[in-house]
N, C-alpha and C positions, 0 to 999 in steps of 0.2 A: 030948687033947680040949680043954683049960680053953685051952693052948696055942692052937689054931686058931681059937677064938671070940675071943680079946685078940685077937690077929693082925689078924681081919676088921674089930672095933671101929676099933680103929687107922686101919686102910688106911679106913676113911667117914669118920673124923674129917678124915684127911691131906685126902681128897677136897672136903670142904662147908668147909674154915676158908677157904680166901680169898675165897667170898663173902660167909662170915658177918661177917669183916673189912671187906671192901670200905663197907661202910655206913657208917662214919667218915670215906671220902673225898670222899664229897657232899653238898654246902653251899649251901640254898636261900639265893640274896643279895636278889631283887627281883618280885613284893613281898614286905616285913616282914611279918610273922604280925602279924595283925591290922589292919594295918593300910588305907586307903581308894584304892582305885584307883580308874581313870577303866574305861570296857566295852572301850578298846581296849588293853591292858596286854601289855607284855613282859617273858615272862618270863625269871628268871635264877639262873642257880646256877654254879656251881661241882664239879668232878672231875675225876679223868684222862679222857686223850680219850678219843672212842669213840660208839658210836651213841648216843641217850638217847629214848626215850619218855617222853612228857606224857601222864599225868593228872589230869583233874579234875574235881570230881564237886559234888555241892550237901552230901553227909557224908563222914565219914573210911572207910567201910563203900561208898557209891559211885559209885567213883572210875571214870573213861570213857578212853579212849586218845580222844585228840584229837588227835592228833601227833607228829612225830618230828624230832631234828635233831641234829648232828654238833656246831653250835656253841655250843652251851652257853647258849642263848638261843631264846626262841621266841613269837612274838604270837599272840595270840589275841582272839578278839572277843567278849565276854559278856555276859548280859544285865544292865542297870542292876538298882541297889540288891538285890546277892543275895552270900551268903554262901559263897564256894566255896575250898574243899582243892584242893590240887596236891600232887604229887612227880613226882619224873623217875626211869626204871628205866634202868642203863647195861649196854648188852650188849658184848657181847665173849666170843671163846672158847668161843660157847656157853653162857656163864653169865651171870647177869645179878645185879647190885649195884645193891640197894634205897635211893634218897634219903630225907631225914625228908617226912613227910608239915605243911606249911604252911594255915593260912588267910589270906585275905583278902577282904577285900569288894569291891564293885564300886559307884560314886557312883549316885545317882539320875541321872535325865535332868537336862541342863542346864536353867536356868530364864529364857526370852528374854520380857522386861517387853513387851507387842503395844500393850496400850492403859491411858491415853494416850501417844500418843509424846513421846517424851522434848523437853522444851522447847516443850511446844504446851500453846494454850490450851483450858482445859475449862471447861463450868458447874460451876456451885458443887455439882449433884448428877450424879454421875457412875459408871458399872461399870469398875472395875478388871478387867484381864483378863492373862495370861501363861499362856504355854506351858509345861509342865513336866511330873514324874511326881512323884507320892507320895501317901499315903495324908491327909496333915493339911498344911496350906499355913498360913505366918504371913506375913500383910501387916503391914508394919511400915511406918508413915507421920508426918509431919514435917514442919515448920517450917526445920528443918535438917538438913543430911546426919546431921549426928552428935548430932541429939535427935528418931528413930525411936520417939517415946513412946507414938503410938496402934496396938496390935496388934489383928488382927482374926485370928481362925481361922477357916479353910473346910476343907472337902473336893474343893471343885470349884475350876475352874481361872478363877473370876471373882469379885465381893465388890461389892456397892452401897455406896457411900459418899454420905452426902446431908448437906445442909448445912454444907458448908464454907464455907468465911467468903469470900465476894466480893473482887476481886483483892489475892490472896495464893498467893506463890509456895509451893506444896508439893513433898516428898520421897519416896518409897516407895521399897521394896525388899522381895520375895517370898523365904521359904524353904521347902524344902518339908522334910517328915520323914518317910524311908522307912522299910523295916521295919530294914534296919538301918547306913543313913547318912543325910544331910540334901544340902543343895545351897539355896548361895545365890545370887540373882541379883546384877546390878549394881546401885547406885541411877541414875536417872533422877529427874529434877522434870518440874514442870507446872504451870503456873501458872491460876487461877481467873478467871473474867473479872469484869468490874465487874459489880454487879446491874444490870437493866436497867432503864431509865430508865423511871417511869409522866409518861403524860401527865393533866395538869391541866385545864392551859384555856388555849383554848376546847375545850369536850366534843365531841365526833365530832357531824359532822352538823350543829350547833349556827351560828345564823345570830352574825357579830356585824358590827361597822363595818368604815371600809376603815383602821382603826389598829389593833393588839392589843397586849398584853402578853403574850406563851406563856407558861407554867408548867407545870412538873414537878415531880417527885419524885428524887431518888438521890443518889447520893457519886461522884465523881470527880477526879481532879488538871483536868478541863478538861472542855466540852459541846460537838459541833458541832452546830448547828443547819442543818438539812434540808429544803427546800422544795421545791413545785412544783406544776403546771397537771395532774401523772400521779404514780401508783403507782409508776408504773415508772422516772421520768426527774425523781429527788428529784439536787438540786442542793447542794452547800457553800454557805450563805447567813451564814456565820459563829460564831464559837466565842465561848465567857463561861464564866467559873470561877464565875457562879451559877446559880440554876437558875430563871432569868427572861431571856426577849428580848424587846426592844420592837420590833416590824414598821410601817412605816409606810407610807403611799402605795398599798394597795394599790388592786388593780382592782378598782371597786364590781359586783355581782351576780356573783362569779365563784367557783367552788369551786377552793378550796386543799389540798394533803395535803405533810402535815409528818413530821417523825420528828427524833428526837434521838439522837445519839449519844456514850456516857458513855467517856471515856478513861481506863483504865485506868494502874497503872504499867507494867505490860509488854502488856495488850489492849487492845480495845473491846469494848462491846456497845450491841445498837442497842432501841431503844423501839419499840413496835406503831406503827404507822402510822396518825396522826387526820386529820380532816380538818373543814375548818369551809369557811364560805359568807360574802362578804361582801355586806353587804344591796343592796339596790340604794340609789342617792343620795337621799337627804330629797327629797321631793316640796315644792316651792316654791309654793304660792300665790299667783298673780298677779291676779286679776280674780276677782269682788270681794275688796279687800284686808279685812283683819280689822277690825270696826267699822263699814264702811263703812255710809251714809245715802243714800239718796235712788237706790238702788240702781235702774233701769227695771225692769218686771216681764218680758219678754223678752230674756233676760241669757244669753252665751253667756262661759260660768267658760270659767277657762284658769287652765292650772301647765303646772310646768316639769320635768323630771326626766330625767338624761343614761344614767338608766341600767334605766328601766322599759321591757318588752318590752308589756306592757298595762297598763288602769287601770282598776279600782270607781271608781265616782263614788259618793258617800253625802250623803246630802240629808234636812233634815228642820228640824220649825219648833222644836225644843228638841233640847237634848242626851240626852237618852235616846229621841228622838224619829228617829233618823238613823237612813233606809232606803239600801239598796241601789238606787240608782235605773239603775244601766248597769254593765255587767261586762264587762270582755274589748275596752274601746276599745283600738283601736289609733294613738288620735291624742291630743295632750295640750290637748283642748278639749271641749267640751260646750255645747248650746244647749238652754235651757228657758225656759216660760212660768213665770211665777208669782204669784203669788194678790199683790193692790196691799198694801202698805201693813204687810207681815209683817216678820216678822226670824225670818232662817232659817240654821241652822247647816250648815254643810261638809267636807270631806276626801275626800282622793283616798288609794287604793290604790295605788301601784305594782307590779306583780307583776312580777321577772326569771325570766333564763333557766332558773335555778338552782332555785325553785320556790317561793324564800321571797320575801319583800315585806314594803315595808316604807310608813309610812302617812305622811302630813303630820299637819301640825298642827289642829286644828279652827277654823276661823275662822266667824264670824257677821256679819252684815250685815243691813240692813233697806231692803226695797222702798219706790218712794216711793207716795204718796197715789196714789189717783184723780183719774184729769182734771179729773172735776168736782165739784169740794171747796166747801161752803160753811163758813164760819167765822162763829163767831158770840161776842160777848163777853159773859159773864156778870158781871156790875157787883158782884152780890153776892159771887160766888163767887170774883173775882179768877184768873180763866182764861178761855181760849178753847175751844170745844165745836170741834171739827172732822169735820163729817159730809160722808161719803159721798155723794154729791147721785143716784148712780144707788140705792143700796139706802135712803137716808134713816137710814142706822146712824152713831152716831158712832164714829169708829175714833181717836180720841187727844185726849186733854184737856192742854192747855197752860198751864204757868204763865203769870203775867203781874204786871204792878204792880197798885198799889191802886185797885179801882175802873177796869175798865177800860170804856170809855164807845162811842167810836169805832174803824172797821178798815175797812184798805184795803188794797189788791193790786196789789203792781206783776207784771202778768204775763209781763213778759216774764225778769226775773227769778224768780220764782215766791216771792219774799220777804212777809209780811203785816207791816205797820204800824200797834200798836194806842197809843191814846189812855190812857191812867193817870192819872184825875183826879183821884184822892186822893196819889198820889205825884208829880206832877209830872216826867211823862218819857214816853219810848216804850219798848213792847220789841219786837224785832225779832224774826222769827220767819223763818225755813227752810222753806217748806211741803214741800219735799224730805223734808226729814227731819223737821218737827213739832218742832222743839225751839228755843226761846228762845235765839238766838246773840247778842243783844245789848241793852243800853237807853242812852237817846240822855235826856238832862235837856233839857229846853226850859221854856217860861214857866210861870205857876202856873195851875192847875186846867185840865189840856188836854182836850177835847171833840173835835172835829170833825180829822176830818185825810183825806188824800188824794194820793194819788201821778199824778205822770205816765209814763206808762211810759215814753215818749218817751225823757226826758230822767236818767230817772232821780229826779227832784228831791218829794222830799217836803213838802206844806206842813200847819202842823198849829194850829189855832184856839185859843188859849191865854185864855180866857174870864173870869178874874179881872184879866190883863194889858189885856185889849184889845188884841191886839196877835198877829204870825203869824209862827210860828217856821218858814225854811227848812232843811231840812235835803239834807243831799247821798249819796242814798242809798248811792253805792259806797264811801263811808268813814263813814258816820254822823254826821257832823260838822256841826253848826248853818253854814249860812252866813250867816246875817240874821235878824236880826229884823222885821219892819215893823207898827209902829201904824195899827188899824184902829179900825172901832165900839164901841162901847160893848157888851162881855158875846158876843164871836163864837162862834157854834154851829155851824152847818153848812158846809163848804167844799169846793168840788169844781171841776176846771181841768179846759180844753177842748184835749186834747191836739192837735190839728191846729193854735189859735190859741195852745198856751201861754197863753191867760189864765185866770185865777182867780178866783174869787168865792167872799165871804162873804158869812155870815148874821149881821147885826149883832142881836140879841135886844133889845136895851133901846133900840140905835136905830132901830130899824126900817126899815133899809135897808142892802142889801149893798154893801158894797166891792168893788171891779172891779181886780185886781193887775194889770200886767203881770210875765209872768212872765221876761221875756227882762232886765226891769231892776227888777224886787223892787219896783218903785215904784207904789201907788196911780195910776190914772187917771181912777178915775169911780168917785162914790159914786151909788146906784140907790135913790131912795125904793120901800119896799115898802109891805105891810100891817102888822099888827099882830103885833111879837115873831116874826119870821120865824127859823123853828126849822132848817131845812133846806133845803137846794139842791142841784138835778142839772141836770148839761149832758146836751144832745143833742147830739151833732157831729155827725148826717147833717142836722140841719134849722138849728142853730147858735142852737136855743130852750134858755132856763134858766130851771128850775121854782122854784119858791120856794115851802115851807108855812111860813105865819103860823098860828103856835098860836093867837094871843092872838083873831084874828078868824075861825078856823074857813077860811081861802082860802086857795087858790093861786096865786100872781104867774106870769103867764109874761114873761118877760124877752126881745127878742129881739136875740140877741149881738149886730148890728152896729151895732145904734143905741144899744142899752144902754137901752133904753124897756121900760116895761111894755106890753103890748100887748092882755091881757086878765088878768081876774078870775074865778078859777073857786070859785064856794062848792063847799066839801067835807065831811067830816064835823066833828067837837067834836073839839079840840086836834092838827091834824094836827102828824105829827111828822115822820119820815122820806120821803123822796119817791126814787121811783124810774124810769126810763125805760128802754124795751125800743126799743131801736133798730134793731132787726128788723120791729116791728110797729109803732111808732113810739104804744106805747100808754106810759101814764103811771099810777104806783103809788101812794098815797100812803097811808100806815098813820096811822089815825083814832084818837088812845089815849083821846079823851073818851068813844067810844061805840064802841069793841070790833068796827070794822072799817075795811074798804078802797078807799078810791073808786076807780076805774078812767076815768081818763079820755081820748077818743080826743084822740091830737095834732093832726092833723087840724084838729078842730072845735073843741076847746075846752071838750067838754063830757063833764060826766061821766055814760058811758053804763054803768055798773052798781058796783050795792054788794055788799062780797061778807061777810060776818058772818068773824068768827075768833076769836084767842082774847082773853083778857082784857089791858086794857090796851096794845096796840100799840104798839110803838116804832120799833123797825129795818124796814126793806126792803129784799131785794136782790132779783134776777130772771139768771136763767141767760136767755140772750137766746138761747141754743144749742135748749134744748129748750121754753122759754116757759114757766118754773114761775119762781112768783114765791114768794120765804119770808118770812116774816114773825116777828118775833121779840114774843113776846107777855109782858111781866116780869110781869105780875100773875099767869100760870099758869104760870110756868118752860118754858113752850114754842115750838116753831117751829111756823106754819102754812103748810103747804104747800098753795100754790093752784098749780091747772093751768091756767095760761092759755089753754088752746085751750077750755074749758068753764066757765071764771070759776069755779070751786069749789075746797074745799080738799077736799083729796083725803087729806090725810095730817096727824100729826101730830105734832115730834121734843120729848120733853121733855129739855132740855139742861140746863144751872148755875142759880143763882138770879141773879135779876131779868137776864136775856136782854136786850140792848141795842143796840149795834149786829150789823152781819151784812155778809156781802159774798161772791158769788162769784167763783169760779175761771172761769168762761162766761160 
C-alpha cells in the first residue's frame, strides 16, 4: 500500500516539473519594470518558441488577455499616464509556462504650446493656452530659454499672464504631472509688443492753426507718424526717434485724423486714433482799418478770409459793448448806417466747414462829425466847442493854443483854422476827425484869419505886427508876410475875386490885398476902430463894424468906395452875411444884441436881444440860423432867421469868441 501511494506521488511530480521549470525560461526585455512608456508601446520578452499570450491588467491580481503572438513581441495601445502589469503565458503541448509578471507606466498626453504661437507678437497681458492631459500643469516662463524662473500652477489647460514688460522677448514651456508620470512640452517664445503710444496734443476734436507740434507719450527704437482727411486712409507722413512732429502747411478749416506708431525691437503697436480741426484763416480787416478818423456814417466794412464758409459781424460803440449785429453772411462785406461822430469797435466771425471759427482782431474807428458843424473858440478856456448845428449838442472839445481868438473853414477840405493870440500861431484842426493835426507860428498877437477855399491859401491878421501872415494851407507853410494898418482885426477874401481885406483898428481903414500877388492895392478909409469885415460875393458888397463909432461901412468891391453908413448897435464886433437871403448880421457887445440889416436897402430892419456881451457871428446860410457867441455868459445864441428870434441856447468854454460854420 505505502508502495502504491510513493508510486502515484512520483508519477504527478514526473508530470507538473517541466512546467514548474519552464518559468526560468521567460524574460520580460521591454518595457523595464518601472519604467515610462509612451500609450503606444511594444512589447518584448524573451523564451523558447511557441505561442504566448499577453496580459495586462491596471494590478498584479487583474491581469486581461489582450493578445497573442508567436513572435516574442507584441503592440499595444494604452491609455495615457496609468500604471499597468504585463506577462506573457507560453503554450505548447498542451501545457502552458508562466512569464514574471512586470510594471510599467504609460506617459501622459503630449503637451502642444496653441497659444501664443511661437515667435508671434503678444500684449503685454495675455492667456497662455496648450493642449495636454494631467491633473496639475507648471507654466514655466523667461527671459531665456534656460532662466524658466517664473512658474505658475493650474489645473486647466490655460493661465493669465498680465503685466509683462513691453517689447521684450519671452520663453515658456508647460509640464504637466499625472497620477503617475509628467510630460514636458517644447519651448516656444513670443515676444511683447511696444506699449501703445498715448496721444498728447492736439486733444481729439480740438481746434488749432494750419502748423502743429503732435505730442505723445511711449518708448520705442523709432515713431511713424500717420495722417489724413479719413479713419480709414491714414498715410506714412514720416518717423522721429522722439515723441514730437512739427506739421506744417496745412489746409485751414479742415479735419485731420492722426495715429502713431511705436516700433518695437521685433513689433509695432499703433496709438488710438485723434483727430483735430484747423481753424479757418485770421479774418483780415480791411475797411475801416484800426484807428481810423473821419470814418462816413454809411460805411460798408469789408475783411477778408480764404477760408470762411460764413461770417458774425459784431458791432458796438465800447468793447464790452459788441453786439451780434448779422450772422451767417455768406459774403465778406457788410453795409451800415451809423450814428455821426462815434467811435465804434468791430470783428468778424469766420465760421468753416468743420464747425469751429475763428475771430479777427477788434478794431475801432470813429465816424465823422455832422454836416453841419459850428465851431466856436473859447478864449478863456484855450479850446474849440464843436456843436452839432442840427441837435445844438456839443459832441467834442478841442485843444488849441493860447487864447484862441479867430476860426475859419476851408470847406472844401473840411480843415478849421484858429487864431492863438497869446501864443502866436495857428492850430490846424481835422473837422473829420476833431483833433488838432498841426500849428503853423506866424506874427505876434494873431486875431483875425480866414481861408479861401478856392485856393487853398490862408490869410491870418497878426495885430501887434501890423502886418499878414500867408499861409499855404496844403503844407502849412508861411508863404509871405505883407505889412498892413496899424493893429489888424478882422479879414475876410472874396473867393471869386481872390482879394482880401482888412480891418485896420487904430487906422481906421482896411487894406485891399491882392490875393494873386500878396501885394497891397488900396487902402479903404472906414469909420471909427473898424473891428470886422465880411464879403458878399453874390453882390461883391463888404461890411465893415466900427466899434469905436457904433456903424457899418458897406464897401462896394469894384470901386473899393464906401457907399453907405449904417448906425447899428454899442461896439459892434463881428459881422456876418447870409448870401441866400442876402441879409446882414452883426453882433452888438456894447448892448447884448444883433442888428439885422437888409442888404438890399441898407438899413437895419430888426434888433433881436441875446446873450451877454456879443462877439462872434456865424450863420448856416443852409437852414438860415444865425449863432452867436456871447463871452460874458459862456454861450451861444441861437437865432432863427426865418422869425428873427433865438430860439435856443449852447453854453460852451469860457469867454466864447469867435465861431464859424460848416453851411
Amino acid at each position: 500500500m505505502k508502495l502504491r501511494i510513493f508510486l502515484f506521488i512520483l508519477m504527478l511530480f514526473l508530470l507538473i516539473l517541466p512546467f514548474w521549470a519552464s518559468g526560468n525560461d521567460i524574460e520580460n526585455i521591454y518595457p523595464l519594470p518601472l519604467s515610462v512608456v509612451s500609450t503606444e508601446v511594444t512589447l518584448k520578452w524573451s523564451g523558447p518558441p511557441g505561442l504566448y499570450y499577453i496580459y495586462i491588467g491596471s494590478s498584479k491580481n487583474k491581469l486581461n488577455l489582450v493578445g497573442s503572438s508567436t513572435s516574442q513581441e507584441f503592440k499595444v495601445f494604452l491609455s495615457p499616464d496609468e500604471l499597468c502589469y504585463w506577462t506573457v503565458v507560453r503554450s505548447y503541448n498542451n501545457l502552458y509556462e508562466y512569464g514574471p509578471i512586470s510594471s510599467f507606466v504609460t506617459n501622459p498626453l503630449p503637451i502642444d504650446l496653441l497659444y501664443p504661437p511661437n515667435d508671434s507678437s503678444v500684449a503685454t497681458s495675455l492667456t497662455l493656452k496648450w493642449s495636454g492631459q494631467g491633473s496639475t500643469f507648471t507654466v514655466k516662463l523667461g527671459k531665456s530659454p534656460d532662466s524658466l524662473n517664473l512658474k505658475i500652477y493650474t489645473a486647466s489647460n490655460n493661465v493669465n499672464v498680465r503685466s509683462l514688460q513691453p517689447d521684450t522677448v519671452y520663453f515658456w514651456q508647460v509640464a504637466s504631472i499625472g497620477k503617475y508620470a509628467s510630460a514636458t512640452s517644447k519651448i516656444d517664445d513670443f515676444y511683447t509688443m511696444p506699449a501703445s503710444p498715448n496721444l498728447i496734443y492736439p486733444q481729439t476734436n480740438s481746434e488749432i492753426s494750419t502748423s502743429v507740434n503732435l505730442k505723445w507719450a511711449g518708448e520705442g527704437e523709432e515713431f511713424i507718424i500717420k495722417a489724413g482727411l479719413s479713419k480709414d486712409k491714414l498715410s506714412e507722413i514720416g518717423t522721429t526717434k522722439n515723441n514730437t512732429f512739427y506739421l506744417s502747411d496745412l489746409d485751414p478749416n479742415t479735419r485731420y485724423f492722426w495715429q502713431i506708431e511705436t516700433v518695437g525691437k521685433k513689433s509695432t503697436s499703433l496709438s488710438e486714433i485723434g483727430s483735430f480741426v484747423t481753424a479757418p484763416l485770421p479774418v483780415r480787416l480791411n475797411y475801416p482799418l484800426f484807428g481810423a478818423r473821419g470814418v462816413a456814417t454809411s460805411v460798408i466794412f469789408k475783411w477778408s478770409s480764404q477760408a470762411g464758409e460764413t461770417y458774425d459781424f459784431y458791432l458796438g460803440k465800447s468793447l464790452n459793448g459788441l453786439k451780434l449785429i448779422a450772422q451767417n453772411l455768406p459774403v465778406s462785406s457788410f453795409n451800415r448806417r451809423l450814428d455821426y461822430f462815434s467811435t465804434y469797435y468791430w470783428y468778424v466771425k469766420a465760421k468753416g466747414c468743420t464747425g469751429f471759427s475763428t475771430d479777427s482782431r477788434i478794431f475801432n474807428f470813429k465816424t465823422v462829425p455832422p454836416a453841419n458843424m459850428i465851431y466856436v473858440t473859447n478864449f478863456g478856456s484855450n479850446t474849440v466847442s464843436a456843436i452839432d448845428g442840427d441837435t445844438n449838442k456839443i459832441i467834442s472839445v478841442i485843444q488849441t493854443g493860447l487864447d484862441p481868438v479867430g476860426i475859419s473853414i476851408n470847406k472844401e477840405s473840411n480843415k478849421l483854422y484858429v487864431t492863438n493870440f497869446g501864443s502866436n500861431n495857428v492850430s490846424v484842426i481835422n473837422g473829420n476827425t476833431q483833433e488838432n493835426v498841426a500849428t503853423i507860428s506866424v506874427g505876434s498877437s494873431p486875431v483875425g484869419i480866414c481861408v479861401n477855399s478856392k485856393t487853398g491859401i490862408v490869410y491870418v491878421t497878426n495885430a501887434w505886427d501890423g502886418t499878414v501872415s500867408v499861409v499855404n494851407g496844403n503844407d502849412n507853410r508861411v508863404i509871405t508876410t505883407i505889412p498892413v494898418g496899424s493893429w489888424p482885426q478882422g479879414i475876410d477874401v472874396d473867393p471869386e475875386t481872390n482879394i482880401v481885406y482888412v480891418a485896420n483898428w487904430n487906422s481906421n481903414s482896411v487894406s485891399v490885398i491882392d490875393g494873386n500877388t500878396n501885394q497891397v492895392i488900396s487902402t479903404i478909409p472906414v469909420g471909427t476902430n473898424p473891428y470886422d469885415i465880411c464879403v458878399d460875393p453874390q453882390t461883391d458888397m463888404i461890411y465893415v463894424s466900427n466899434n469905436g463909432d457904433g456903424t457899418v461901412d458897406v464897401i462896394n468891391g469894384k470901386t473899393n468906395q464906401v457907399v453907405s453908413k449904417i448906425s447899428v448897435g454899442k461896439w459892434p464886433n463881428f459881422v456876418a452875411v447870409n448870401q441866400n437871403t442876402d441879409m446882414i448880421y452883426v453882433a452888438n457887445r456894447g448892448d447884448n444884441s444883433v442888428s439885422v440889416i437888409e442888404g438890399k436897402t441898407n438899413q437895419v430892419v430888426s434888433t433881436i436881444p441875446v446873450g451877454k456881451s456879443p462877439t462872434g457871428i456865424s450863420i448856416d446860410i443852409v437852414d438860415n440860423m444865425i449863432y452867436v457867441t456871447n463871452s460874458g455868459d459862456n454861450g451861444v445864441s441861437v437865432i432863427d432867421g426865418k422869425i428873427g428870434k433865438v430860439v435856443s441856447v449852447i453854453n460852451v468854454g469860457m469867454d466864447p469868441t469867435g465861431i464859424t460854420s460848416e453851411q
